[in-house]
C-alpha positions as CSV (number, residue, x, y, z in Angstrom):
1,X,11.8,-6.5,-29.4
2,X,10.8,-3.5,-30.9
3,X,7.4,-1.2,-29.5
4,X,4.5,-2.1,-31.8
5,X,4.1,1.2,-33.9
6,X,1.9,3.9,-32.6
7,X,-1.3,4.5,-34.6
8,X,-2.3,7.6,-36.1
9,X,0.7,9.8,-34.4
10,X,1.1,12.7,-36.2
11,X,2.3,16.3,-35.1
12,X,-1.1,18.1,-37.1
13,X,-3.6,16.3,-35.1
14,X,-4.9,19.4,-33.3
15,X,-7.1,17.0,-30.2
16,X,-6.3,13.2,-28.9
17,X,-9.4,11.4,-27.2
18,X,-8.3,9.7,-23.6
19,X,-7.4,6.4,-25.6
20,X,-5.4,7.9,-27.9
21,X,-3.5,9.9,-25.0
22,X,-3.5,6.2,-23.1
23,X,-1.9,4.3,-26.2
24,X,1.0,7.4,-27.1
25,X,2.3,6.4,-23.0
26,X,2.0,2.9,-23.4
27,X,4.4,3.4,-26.3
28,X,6.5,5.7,-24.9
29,X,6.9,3.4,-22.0
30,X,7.5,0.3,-24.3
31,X,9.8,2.7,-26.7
32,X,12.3,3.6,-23.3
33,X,14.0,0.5,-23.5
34,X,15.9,1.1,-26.8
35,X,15.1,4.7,-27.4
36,X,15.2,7.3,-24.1
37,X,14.6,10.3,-26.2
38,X,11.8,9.0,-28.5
39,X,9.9,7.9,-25.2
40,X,10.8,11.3,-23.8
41,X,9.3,13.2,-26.7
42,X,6.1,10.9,-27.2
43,X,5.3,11.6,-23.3
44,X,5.6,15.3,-23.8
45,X,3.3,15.4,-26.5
46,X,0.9,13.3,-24.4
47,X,1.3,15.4,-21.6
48,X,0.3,18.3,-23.5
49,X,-2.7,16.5,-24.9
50,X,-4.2,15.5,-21.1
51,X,-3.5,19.5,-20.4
52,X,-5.6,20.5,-23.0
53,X,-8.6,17.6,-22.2
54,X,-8.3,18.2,-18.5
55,X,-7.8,14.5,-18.3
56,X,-5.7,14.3,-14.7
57,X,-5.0,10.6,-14.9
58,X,-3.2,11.0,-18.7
59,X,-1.1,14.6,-16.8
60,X,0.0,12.2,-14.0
61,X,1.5,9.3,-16.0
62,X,2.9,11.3,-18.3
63,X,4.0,13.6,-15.7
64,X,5.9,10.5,-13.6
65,X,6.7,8.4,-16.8
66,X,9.1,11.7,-18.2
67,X,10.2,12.1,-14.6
68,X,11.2,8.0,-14.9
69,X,13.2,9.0,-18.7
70,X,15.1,12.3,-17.4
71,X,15.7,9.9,-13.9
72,X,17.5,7.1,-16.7
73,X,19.4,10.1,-18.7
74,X,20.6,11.4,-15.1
75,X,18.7,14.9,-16.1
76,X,17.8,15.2,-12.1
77,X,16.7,18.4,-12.1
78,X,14.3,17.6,-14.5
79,X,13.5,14.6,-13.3
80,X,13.0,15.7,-9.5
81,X,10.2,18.3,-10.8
82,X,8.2,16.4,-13.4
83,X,8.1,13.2,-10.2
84,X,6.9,16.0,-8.2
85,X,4.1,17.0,-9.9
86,X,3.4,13.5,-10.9
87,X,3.0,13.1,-7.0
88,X,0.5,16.1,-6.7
89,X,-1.5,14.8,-9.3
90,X,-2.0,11.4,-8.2
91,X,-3.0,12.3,-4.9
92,X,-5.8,14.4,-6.3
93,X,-7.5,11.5,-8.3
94,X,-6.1,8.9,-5.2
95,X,-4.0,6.7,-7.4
96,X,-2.0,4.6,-5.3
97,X,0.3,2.8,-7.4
98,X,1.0,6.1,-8.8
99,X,2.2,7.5,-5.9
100,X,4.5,4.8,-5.2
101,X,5.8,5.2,-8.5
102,X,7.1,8.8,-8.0
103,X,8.5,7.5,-4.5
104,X,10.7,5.3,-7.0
105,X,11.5,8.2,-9.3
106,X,12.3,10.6,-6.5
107,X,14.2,7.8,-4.5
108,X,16.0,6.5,-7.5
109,X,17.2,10.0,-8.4
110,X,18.4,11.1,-4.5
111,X,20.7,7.7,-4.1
112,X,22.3,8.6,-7.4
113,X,23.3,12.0,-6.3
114,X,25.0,10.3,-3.4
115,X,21.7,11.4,-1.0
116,X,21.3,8.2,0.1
117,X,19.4,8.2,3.4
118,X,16.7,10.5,1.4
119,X,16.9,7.6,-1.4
120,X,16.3,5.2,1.3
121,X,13.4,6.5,3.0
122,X,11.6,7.6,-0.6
123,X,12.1,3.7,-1.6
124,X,11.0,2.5,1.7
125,X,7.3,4.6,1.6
126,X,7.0,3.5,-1.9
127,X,7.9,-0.4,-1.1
128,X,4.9,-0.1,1.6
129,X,2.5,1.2,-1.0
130,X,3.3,-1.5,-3.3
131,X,3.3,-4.1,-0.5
132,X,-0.3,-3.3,0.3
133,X,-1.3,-3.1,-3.2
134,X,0.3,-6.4,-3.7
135,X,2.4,-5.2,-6.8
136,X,4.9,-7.8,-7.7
137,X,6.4,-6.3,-10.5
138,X,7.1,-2.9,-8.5
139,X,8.3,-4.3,-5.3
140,X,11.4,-6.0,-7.3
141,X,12.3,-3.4,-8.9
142,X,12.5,-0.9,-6.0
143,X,14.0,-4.2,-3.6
144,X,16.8,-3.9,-6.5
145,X,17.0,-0.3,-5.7
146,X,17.2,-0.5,-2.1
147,X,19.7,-3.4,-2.2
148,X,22.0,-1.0,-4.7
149,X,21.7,1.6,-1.0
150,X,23.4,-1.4,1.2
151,X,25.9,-2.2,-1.5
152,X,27.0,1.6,-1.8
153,X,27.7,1.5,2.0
154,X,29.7,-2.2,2.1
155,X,26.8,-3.8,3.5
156,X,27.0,-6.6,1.2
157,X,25.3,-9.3,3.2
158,X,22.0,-7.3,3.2
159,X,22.6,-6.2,-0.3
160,X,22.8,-9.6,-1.4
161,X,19.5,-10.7,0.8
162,X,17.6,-7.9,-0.9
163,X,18.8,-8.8,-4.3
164,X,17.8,-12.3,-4.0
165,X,14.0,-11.3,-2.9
166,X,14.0,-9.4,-6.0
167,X,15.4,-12.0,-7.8
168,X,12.6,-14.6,-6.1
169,X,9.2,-12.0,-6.4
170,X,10.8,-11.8,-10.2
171,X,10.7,-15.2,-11.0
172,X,7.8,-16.1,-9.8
173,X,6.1,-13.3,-11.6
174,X,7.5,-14.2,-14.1
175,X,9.2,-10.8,-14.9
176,X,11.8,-11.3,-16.9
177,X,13.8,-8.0,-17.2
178,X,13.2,-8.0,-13.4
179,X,14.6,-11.2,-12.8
180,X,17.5,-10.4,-15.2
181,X,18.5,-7.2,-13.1
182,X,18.7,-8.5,-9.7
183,X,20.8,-11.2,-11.6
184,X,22.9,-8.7,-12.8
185,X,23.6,-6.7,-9.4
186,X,24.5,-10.5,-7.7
187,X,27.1,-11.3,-10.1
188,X,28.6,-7.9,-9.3
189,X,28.7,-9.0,-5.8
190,X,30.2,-12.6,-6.6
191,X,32.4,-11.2,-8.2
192,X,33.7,-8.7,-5.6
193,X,33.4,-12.2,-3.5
194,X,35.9,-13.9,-6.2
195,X,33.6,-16.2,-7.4
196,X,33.9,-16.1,-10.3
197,X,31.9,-19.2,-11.5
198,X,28.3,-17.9,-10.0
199,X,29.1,-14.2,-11.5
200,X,29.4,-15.9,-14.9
201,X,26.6,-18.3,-14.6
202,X,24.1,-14.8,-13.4
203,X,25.4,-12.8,-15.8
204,X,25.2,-15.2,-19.0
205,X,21.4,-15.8,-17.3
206,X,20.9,-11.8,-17.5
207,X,22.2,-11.5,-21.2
208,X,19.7,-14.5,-22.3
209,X,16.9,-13.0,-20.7
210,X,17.5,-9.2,-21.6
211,X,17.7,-10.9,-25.0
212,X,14.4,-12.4,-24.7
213,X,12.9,-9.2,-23.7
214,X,14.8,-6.7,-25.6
215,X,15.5,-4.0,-23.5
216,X,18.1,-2.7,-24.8
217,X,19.4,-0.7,-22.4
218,X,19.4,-3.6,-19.9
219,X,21.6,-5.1,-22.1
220,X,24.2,-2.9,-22.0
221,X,24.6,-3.2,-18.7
222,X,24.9,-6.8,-18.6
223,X,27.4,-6.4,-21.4
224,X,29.2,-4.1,-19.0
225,X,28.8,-7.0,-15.9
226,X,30.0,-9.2,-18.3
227,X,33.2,-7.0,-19.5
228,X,33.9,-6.8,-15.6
229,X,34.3,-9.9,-15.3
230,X,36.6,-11.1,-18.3
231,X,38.8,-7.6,-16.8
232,X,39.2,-9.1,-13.5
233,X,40.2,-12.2,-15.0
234,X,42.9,-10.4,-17.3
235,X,41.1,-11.3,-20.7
236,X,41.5,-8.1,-22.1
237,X,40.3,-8.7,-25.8
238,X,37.2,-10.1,-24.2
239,X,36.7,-7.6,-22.2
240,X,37.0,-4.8,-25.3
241,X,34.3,-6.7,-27.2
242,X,31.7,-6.8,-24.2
243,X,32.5,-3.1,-22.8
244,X,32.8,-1.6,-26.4
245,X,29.1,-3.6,-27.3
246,X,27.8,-1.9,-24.1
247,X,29.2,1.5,-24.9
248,X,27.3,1.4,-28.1
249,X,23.8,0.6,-26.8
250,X,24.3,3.2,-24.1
251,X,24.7,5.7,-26.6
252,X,22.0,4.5,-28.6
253,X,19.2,4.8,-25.6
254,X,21.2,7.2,-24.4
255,X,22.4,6.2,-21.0
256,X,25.0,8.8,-20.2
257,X,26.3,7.7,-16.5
258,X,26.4,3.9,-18.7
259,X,28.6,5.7,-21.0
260,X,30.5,7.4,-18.6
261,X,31.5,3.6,-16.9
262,X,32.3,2.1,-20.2
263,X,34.2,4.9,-21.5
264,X,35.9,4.5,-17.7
265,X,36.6,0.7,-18.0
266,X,37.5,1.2,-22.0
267,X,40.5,3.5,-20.4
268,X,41.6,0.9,-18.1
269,X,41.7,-1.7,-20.1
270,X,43.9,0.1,-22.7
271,X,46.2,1.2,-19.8
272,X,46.9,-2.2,-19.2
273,X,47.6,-3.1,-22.2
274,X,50.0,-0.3,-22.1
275,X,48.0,1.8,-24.9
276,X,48.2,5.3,-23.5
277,X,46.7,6.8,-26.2
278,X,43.9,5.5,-26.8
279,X,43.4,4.4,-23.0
280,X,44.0,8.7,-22.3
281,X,41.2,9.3,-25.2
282,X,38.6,6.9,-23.5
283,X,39.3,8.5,-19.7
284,X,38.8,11.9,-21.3
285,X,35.4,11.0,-23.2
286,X,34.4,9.5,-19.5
287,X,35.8,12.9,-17.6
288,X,33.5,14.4,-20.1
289,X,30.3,12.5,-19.3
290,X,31.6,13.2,-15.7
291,X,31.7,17.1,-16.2
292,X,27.5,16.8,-18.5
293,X,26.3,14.6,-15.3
294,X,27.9,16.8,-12.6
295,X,28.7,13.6,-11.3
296,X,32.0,14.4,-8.7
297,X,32.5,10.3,-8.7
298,X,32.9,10.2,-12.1
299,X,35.3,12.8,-12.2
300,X,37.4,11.8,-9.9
301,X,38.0,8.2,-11.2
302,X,38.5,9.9,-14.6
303,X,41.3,12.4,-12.7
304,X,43.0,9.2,-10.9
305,X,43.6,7.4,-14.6
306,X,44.5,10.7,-16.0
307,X,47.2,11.2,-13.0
308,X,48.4,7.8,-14.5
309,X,48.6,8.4,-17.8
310,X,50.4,11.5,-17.1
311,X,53.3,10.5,-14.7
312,X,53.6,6.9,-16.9
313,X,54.4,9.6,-20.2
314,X,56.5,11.3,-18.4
315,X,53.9,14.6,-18.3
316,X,54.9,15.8,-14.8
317,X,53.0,19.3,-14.7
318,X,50.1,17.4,-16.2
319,X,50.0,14.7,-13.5
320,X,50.4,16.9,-10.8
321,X,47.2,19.1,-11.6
322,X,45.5,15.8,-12.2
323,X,46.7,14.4,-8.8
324,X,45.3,18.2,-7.2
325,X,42.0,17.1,-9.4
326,X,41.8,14.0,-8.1
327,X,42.2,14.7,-4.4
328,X,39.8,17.8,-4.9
329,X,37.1,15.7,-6.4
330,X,37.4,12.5,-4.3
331,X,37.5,15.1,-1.0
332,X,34.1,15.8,-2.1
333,X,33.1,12.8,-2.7
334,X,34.1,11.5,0.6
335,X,32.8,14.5,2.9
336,X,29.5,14.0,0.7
337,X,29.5,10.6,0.9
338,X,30.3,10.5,4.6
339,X,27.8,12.5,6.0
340,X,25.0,10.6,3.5
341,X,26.5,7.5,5.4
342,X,25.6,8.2,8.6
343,X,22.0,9.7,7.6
344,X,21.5,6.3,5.8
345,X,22.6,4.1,8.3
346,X,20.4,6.2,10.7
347,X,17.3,5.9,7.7
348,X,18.4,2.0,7.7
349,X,18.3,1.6,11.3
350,X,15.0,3.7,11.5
351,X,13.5,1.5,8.8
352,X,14.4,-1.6,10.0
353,X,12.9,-0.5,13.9
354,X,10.0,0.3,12.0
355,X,10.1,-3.3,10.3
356,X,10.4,-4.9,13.7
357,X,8.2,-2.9,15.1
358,X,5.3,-3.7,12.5
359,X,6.0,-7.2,13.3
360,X,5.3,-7.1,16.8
361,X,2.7,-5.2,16.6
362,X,1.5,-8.3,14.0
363,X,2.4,-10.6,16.5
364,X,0.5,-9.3,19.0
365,X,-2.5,-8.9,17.3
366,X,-2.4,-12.1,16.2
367,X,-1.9,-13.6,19.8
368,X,-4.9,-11.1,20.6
369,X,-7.1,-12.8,17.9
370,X,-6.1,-16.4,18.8
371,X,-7.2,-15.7,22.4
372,X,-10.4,-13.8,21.4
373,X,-11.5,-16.8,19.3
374,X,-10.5,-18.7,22.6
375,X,-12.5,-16.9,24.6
376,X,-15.5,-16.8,21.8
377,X,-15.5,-20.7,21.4
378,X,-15.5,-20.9,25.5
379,X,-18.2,-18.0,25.2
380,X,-20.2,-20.2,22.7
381,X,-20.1,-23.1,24.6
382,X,-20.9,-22.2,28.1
383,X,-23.8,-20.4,26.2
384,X,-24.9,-23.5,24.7
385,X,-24.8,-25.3,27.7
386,X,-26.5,-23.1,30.0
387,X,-29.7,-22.5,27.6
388,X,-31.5,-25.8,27.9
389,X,-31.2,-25.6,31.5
390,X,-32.2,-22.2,31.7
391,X,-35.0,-22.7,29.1
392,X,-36.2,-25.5,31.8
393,X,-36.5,-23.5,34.5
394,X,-38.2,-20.6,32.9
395,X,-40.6,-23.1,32.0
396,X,-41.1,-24.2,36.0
397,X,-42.7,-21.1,36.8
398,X,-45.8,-21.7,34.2
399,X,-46.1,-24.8,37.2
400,X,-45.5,-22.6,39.8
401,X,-48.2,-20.1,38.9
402,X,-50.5,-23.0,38.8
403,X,-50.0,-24.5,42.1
404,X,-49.0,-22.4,44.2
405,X,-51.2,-19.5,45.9
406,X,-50.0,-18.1,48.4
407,X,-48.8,-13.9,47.5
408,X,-45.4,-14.0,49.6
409,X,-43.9,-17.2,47.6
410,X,-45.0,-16.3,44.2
411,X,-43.3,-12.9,45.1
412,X,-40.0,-14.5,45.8
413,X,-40.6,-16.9,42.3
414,X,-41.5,-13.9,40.0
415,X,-37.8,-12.2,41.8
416,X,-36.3,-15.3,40.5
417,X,-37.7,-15.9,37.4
418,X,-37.1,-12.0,36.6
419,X,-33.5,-13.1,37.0
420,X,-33.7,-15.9,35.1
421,X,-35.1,-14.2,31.9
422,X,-32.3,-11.8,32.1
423,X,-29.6,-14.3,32.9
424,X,-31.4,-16.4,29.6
425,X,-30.9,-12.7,27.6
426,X,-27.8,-12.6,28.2
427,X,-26.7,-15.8,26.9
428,X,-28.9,-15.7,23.9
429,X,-27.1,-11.9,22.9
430,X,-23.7,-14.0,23.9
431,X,-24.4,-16.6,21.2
432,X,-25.5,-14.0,19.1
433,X,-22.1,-12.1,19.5
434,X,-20.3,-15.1,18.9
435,X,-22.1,-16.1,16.1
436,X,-21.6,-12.3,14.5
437,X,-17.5,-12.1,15.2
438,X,-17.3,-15.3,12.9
439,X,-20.1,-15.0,10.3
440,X,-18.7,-14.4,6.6
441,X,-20.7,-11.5,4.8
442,X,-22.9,-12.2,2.4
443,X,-24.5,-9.6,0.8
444,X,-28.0,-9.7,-1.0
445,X,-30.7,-6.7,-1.7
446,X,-32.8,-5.7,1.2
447,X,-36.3,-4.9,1.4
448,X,-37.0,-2.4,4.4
449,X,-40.3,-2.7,4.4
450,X,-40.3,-6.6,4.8
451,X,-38.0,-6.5,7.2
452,X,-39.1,-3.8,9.5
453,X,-42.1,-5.1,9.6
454,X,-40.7,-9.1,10.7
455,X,-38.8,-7.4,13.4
456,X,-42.1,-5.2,15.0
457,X,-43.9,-8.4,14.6
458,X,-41.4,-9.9,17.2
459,X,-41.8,-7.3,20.2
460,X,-46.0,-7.7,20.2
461,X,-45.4,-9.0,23.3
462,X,-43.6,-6.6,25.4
463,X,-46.3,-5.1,27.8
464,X,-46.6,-1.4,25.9
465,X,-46.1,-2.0,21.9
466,X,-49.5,-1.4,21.7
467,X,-49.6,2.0,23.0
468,X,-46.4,3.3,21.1
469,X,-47.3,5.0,17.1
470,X,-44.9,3.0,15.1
471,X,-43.9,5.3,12.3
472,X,-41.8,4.0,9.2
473,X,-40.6,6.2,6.7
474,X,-38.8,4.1,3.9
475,X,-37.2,6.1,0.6
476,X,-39.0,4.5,-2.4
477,X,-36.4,2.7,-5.3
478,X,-33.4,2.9,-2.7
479,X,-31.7,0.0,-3.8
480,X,-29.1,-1.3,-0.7
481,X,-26.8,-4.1,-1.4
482,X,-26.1,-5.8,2.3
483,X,-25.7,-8.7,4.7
484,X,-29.4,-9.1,5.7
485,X,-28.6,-10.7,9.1
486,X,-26.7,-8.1,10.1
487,X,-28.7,-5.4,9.0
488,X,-31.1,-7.3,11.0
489,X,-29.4,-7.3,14.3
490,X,-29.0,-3.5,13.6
491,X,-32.7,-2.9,13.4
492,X,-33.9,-5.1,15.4
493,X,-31.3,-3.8,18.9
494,X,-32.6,0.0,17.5
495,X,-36.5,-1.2,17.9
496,X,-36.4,-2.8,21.0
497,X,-33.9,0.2,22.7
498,X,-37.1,2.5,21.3
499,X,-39.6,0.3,22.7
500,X,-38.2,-0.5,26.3
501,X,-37.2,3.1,27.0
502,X,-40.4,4.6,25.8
503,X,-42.2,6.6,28.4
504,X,-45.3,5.0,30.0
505,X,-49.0,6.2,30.1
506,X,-48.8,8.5,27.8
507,X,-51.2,8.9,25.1
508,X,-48.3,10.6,22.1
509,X,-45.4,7.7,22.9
510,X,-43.6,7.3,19.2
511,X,-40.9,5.5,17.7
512,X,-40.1,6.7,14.5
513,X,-38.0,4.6,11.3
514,X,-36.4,6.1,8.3
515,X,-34.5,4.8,5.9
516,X,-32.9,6.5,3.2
517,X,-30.0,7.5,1.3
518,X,-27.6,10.1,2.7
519,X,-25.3,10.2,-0.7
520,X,-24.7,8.1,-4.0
521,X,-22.6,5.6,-1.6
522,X,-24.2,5.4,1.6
523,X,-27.8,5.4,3.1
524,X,-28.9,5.7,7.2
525,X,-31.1,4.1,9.2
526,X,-32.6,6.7,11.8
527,X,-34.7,5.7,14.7
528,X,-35.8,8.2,17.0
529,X,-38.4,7.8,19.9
530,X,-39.4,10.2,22.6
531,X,-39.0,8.1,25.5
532,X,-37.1,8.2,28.7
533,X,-34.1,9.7,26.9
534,X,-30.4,9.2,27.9
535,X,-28.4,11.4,30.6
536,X,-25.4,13.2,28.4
537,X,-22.7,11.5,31.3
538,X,-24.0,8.3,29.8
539,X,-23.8,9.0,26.4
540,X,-20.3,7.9,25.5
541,X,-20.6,4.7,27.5
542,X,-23.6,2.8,26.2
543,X,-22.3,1.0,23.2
544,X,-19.7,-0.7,25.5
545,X,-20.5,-4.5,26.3
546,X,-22.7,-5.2,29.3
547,X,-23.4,-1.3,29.9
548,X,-27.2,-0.2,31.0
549,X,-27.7,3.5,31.6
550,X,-30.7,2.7,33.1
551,X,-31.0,-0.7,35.8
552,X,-35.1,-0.4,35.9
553,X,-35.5,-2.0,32.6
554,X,-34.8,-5.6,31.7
555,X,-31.9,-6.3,29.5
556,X,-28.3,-7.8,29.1
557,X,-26.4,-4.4,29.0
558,X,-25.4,-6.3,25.0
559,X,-28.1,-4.7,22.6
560,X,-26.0,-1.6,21.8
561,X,-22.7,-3.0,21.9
562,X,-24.2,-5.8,19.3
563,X,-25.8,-3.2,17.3
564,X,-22.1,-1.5,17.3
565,X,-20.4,-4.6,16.4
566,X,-22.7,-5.2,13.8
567,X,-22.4,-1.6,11.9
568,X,-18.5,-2.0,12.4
569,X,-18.5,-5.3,10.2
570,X,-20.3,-3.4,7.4
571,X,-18.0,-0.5,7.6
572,X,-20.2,1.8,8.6
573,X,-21.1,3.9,11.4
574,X,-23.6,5.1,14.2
575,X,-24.4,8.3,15.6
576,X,-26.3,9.5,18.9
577,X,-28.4,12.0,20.4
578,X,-30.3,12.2,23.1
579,X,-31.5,14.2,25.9
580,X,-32.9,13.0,29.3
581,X,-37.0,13.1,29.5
582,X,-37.1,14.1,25.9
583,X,-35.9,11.4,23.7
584,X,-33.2,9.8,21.6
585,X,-32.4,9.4,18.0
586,X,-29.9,6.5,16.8
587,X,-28.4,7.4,13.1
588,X,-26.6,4.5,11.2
589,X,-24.7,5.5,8.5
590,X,-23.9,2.3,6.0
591,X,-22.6,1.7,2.7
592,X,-24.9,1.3,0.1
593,X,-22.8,-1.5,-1.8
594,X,-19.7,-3.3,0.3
595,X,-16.8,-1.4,-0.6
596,X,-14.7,-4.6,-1.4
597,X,-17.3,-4.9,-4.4
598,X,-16.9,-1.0,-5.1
């Protein structure tokens, strides 16, 4: 399947607009798949574009997508520094998915230098970015990755269990060139297994899909999966035609490290079919590759077939330098690969603490929940239970003051009925607390002035509302998209705190309310009275449940700890200041739409 052709491309146009910049990547990415160096050259031109526009998001994509084509054509360097600034540039505009993308780059590129353990922990951060994001597509593909890590090291069981989740997440995707390579890397392993009737069935599936799709260069490699096979079974022609097809696509797209393997296998198949010659010509064109790659491990198998080829001819001067080559190479190899080992079974061991770690930290939060939703139901019933009672008995003391006279009982009742009110508080902000933990948001415009006003109209009968200036200051067209009953709650805990702690016979008592925007995403709520005032050794302690700075007036110790509650489940946040005999001011900071509709 060929990339649709890119409109209106030329090398003259002197500007690109944002969508033209948008539709030369999205070719370049579809073009990668048959032709690296045509993608390669369509990103650079787009990268110079967003340069010249300023246009950050266009820089970083093209930035990580020529990072992704030098990564395929084993150009590390190159590859390494574009991912890096790709990285840098995401970050400034906050593009998630961008990020993770360069962890893949960078992660990809490290494992095939033989860094594993930096490889590793790259894919890992970059998995967990794409896990929160819930990206399918990109966590098979770096699962594919990470399983390649284990099979490098022999850890085939967990190579194997990775591959199939990639396998899995692909299908059900949908993703068929996903699906096709975490088919291709398990018939590699059933075929290391001997079994050689799964490896054909996964690699045939690979070739049909890879078809379907055509990507070319994931083709070649399942031409080359496929060669492997008909090799280890001895069916040498077969073999030819598969590694030979794969050779030839890999040069097309220009895959040189796919080269380098077929031009490998190519050798060894003509060695055992005692063609020297031409078996000496392919290991050569692979020692090559090797030598453009810097790649030690592909020098070093190149050396061991050249050793061969030597000492079978009779070349004894020649096979013994190749034998020195050989040893030199693999040495490096092995000292290289040794050392990566042990920092990736150390990165592997780290991650998968991490891993369990994050699970039981998930397992005990859940536990925490389920018990909290325990204790709320128990909350919510003993609530329930206790408020017609208690409603009853408030009621008794209207009877009381009726028939009874006499100063020292009606003393005693008013102590006990006192209690009661507070005890029947209490519940009331209990339900209320309950009712708040499990209430799903529902957010609708609010009008301040309507409901300021509802909530004043509730408190006319606390003994001084009439002596306290209630001063509201609303900001006219604000336009705040909230859940009214908790916005509610919030104003009506912040009134009655200014009420009950205003001061007494005084003729200035004040509770001012302001509402207004503090920035294009969030507005504040202020309320500020100049009541009794708060001690600063109180401060920090007031919005916790049951707290009350101050035993003289009535109250459940809740209001605050509500009103925090409240502002937490609208992501916002509250701010305090006080001083004692002078006053307090409450500012709510919330946002002015919820952020999950943002």
């Amino acid at each position: 399947m060929q990339p649709n052709p890119l409109p209106n491309r030329t090398k003259d146009s002197t500007a690109k607009t944002i969508s033209e910049i948008d539709s030369m990547l999205e070719y370049a990415q579809e073009a990668r798949v048959s032709n690296v160096q045509l993608a390669i050259n369509i990103a650079s031109e787009a990268r110079e574009y967003a340069i010249q526009l300023e246009y950050l998001q266009g820089q970083a994509k093209s930035s990580c997508l020529l990072g992704l084509f030098y990564m395929i054509t084993a150009k590390h360097d190159l590859a390494t520094n574009f991912a890096h600034k790709a990285k840098e540039l995401f970050e400034a505009i906050d593009d998630q998915k961008g990020i993770a993308e360069t962890y893949y780059i960078l992660g990809s590129v490290a494992y095939k230098s033989a860094r594993h353990h930096e490889g590793l922990e790259y894919l890992y951060d970059g998995l967990r970015i794409l896990q929160q994001l819930e990206d399918l597509p990109g966590q098979s593909r770096v699962l594919k990755a990470i399983g390649y890590i284990y099979e490098s090291f022999q850890e085939y069981e967990k190579a194997e269990e990775i591959y199939h989740q990639s396998q899995s997440i692909s299908k059900e995707i949908g993703d068929k060139n996903g699906e096709s390579n975490a088919c291709n890397s398990l018939s590699a392993l059933y075929l290391r297994k001997g079994d050689i009737q799964h490896a054909q069935e996964l690699i045939d599936r690979s070739i049909k899909l890879k078809k379907e799709t055509g990507d070319k260069r994931g083709l070649a490699f399942a031409y080359y999966g496929k060669g492997k096979i008909h090799f280890h079974q001895k069916q040498f022609e077969l073999a030819l035609d598969y590694i030979s097809q794969s050779l030839n696509k890999h040069k097309y797209v220009g895959e040189y490290l796919g080269a380098a393997m077929c031009h490998a296998k190519l050798g060894k198949i003509f060695f055992e079919l005692d063609d020297l010659d031409k078996s000496l010509k392919c290991i050569e064109e692979s020692l090559q590759c090797g030598e453009k790659l810097n790649n030690d491990e592909v020098r070093y198998h190149a050396f061991e077939y050249l050793y061969k080829i030597s000492k079978k001819k009779g070349e004894l001067v020649k096979a013994l330098y190749y034998h020195e080559q050989f040893h030199e190479c693999k040495s490096r190899v092995i000292n290289s690969g040794t050392k990566s080992r042990i920092k990736s079974l150390e990165s592997m061991w780290r991650m998968e603490t991490l891993e369990r770690d994050a699970k039981a930290q998930k397992e005990k939060a859940d536990f925490t929940e389920r018990k909290n939703q325990e204790l709320r139901r128990f909350v919510s019933r003993v609530s329930h239970d206790l408020k017609g009672p208690l409603t009853s008995m408030i009621e008794l003391n209207k009877v009381v003051k009726a028939e009874i006279k006499e100063e020292n009982a009606l003393f005693y009742f008013d102590m006990y009925h006192r209690g009661l009110k507070r005890l029947n508080e209490t519940i009331l902000d209990l339900l209320e607390l309950t009712k708040l933990n499990s209430r799903e948001l529902q957010f609708t415009e609010i009008n301040f002035q309507d409901l300021i006003t509802e909530c004043l109209d509730s408190f006319h009968y606390y003994p001084n509302f009439n002596d306290i200036d209630f001063q509201l200051h609303i900001e006219e067209n604000l336009k705040v998209l909230s859940d009214k009953g908790l916005i509610n709650t919030v104003v009506q805990n912040l009134l009655e705190n200014g009420i009950k702690y205003s001061k007494h016979g005084i003729s200035d008592a004040y509770v001012k309310v302001s509402v207004r925007s503090m920035s294009e995403d969030y507005f504040a709520i202020i309320v500020e009275d100049n009541g009794i005032g708060i001690g600063e050794a109180y401060q920090e302690k007031v919005f916790d449940m049951f707290y009350r700075a101050n035993d003289e007036v009535d109250g459940s110790g809740l209001g605050l700890f509500l009103l925090k509650s409240a502002i937490i489940k609208l992501e916002g946040d509250v701010k305090l200041e006080s001083e004692e005999g002078v006053g307090t001011k409450i500012i709510v900071i919330i946002p002015v739409i919820p952020k999950s509709d943002n």
